[in-house]
N, C-alpha and C positions, 0 to 999 in steps of 0.2 A: 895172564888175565883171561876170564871168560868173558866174552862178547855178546852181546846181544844187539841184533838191529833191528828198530820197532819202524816202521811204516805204515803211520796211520791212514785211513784212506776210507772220508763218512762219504754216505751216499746223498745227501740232503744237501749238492752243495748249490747257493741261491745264486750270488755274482756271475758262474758260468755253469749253466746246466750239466752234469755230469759229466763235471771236470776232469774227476782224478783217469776217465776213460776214454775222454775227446781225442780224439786224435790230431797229435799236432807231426807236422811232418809223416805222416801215416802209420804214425804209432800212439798208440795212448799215453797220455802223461805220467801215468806211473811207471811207463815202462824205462824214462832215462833214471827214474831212481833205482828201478832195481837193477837196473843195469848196475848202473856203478855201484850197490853193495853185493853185487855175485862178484863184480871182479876182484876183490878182496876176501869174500867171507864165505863158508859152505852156509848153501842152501837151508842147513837144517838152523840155524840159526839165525835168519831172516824171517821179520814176523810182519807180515801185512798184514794189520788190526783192521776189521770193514764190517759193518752190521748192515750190507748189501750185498745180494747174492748175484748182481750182476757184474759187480766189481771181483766177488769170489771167481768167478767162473772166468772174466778177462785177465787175471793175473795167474789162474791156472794153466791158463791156455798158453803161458809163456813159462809153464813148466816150475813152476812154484807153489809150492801147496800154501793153502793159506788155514793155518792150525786149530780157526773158530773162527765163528760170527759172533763180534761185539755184543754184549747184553743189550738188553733197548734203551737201560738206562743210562749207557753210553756213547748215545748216538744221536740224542738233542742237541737244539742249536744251541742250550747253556752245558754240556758237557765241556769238562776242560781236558787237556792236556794232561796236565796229573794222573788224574782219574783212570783216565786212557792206559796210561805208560805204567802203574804201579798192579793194572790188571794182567797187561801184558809179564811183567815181570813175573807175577804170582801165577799165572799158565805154567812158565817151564818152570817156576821151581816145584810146583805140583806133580810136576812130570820127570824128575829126578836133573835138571840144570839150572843151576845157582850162577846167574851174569855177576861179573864185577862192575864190568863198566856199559853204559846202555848208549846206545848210537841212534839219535833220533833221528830221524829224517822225511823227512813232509815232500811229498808228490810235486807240490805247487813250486818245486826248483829246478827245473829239468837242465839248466848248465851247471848246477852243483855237478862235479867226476868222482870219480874215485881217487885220483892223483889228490885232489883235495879232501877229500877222506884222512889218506894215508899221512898228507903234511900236518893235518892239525892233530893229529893223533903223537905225533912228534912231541907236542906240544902239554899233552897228559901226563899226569901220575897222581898216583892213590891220594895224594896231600891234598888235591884240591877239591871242589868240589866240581868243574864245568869247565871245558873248553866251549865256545862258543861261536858261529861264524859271525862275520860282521861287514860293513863298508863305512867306509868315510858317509857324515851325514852331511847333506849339500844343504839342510838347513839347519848353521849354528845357531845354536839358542846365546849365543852372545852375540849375535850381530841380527839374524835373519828372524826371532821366534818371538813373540809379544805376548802374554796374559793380559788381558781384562780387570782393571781392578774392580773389587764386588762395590765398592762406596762410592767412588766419582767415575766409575766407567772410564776411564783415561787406560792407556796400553801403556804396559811396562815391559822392558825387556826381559825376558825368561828368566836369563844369569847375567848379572851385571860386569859391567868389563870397563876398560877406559879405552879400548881398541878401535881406530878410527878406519880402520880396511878390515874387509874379511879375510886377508892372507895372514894375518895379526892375531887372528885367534887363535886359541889352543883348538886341536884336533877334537872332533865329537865323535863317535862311534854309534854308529845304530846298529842293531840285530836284523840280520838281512834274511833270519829264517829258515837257510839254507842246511844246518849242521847244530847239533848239539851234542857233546861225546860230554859223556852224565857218569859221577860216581854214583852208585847204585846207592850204597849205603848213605851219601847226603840227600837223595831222592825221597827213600824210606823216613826219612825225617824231618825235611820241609820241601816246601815246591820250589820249582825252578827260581820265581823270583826272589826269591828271600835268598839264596844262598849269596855268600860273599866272597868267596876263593874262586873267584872265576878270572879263566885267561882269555883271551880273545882269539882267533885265527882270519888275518884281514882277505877280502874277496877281493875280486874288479867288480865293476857294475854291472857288466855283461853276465860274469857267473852268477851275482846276487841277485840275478833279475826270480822276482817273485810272482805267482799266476794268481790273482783275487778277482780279478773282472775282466769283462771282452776286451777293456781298453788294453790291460797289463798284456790277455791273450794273441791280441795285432802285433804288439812289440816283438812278442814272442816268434812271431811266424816273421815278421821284420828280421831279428835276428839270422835266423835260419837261411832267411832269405840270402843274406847278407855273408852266407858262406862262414859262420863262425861254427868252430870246427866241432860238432855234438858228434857224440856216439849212440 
């Protein structure tokens, strides 16, 4: 199979001012993603997507080239995901390499490794469309999650259940953000959410820890602090 690994990484970001280059632990935040896809994967197939030349120049500086600056039209606050990832694909097959399968991975997970890489990829084959990272959701929507009704305003439970303890309910999985290993060819044909052959590969909480705001950010340097074992 040919590989490709996209690493998006906008310059625009609001929750924590340029994040994807802060330095956490004295290194910039994209630097534990690319870490862990060099430990797996040649260089030349690692694509850090960024319509910021200062994000260009701090991922080069750790000896990475980074192969273009995103168009502008991909680099709004409504650009998606898709968009991003089917541009990135359409670069190298321009450039004579045709990915099978696409390895998403977003800056904002810096205990996502490589070891976790490598086991969800276990977990792949051309049949499906998505492996997927994930963790247990600490809020079931059969015990913990309430909708508004639109008529009487009265709260209903999300998913109904007859479960009288939270240990009693079925398991929830949330997308903890961390990994997406993508068929290419169900990519080309709808977006991520729409597909239905998706596996899961489960985190701890510690690795799913995800960066959106200073608060997430504290945790972050919390953990570090705390001697949990980053590269």
């Amino acid at each position: 199979m040919n590989y490709l690994v996209v690493i998006p990484a906008r310059g625009g970001s609001k929750g924590v001012p340029r994040k994807n280059i802060k330095l956490l632990n004295g290194k910039p935040l994209i630097h534990y993603t690319i870490k862990a896809a060099q430990e797996m994967f040649d260089d030349k197939i690692i694509c850090v997507t960024t319509d910021n030349n200062e994000i260009k120049e701090v991922v080069e500086q750790m000896n990475l080239k980074v192969p273009f600056i995103r168009p502008a039209e991909l680099a709004s606050d409504t650009s998606g995901s898709y968009e991003v990832l089917l541009h990135a694909i359409s670069y190298y097959e321009n450039n004579g390499y045709h990915p099978d399968v696409l390895i998403f991975l977003q800056p904002t997970s810096p205990f996502r490794t490589s070891e976790h890489i490598k086991a969800a990829l276990k977990s792949y084959s051309k049949d499906i469309d998505m492996v997927v990272s994930v963790k247990e959701t600490q809020s079931n929507p059969y015990y913990l999650l309430f909708e508004e009704d639109n008529k009487t305003g009265y709260l209903n439970k999300s998913k109904m259940g007859t479960f009288t303890r939270r240990q009693d309910c079925p398991k929830v999985w949330e997308l903890n953000g961390a990994l997406y290993i993508i068929n290419v060819e169900s990519l080309k044909k709808e977006t991520i959410g729409a597909f239905k052959k998706v596996i899961k590969y489960e985190m701890d909480e510690i690795a799913s820890h995800d960066i959106d705001t200073l608060f997430d950010w504290k945790i972050a340097e919390s953990i570090i602090q705390n001697n949990y074992n980053i590269k």
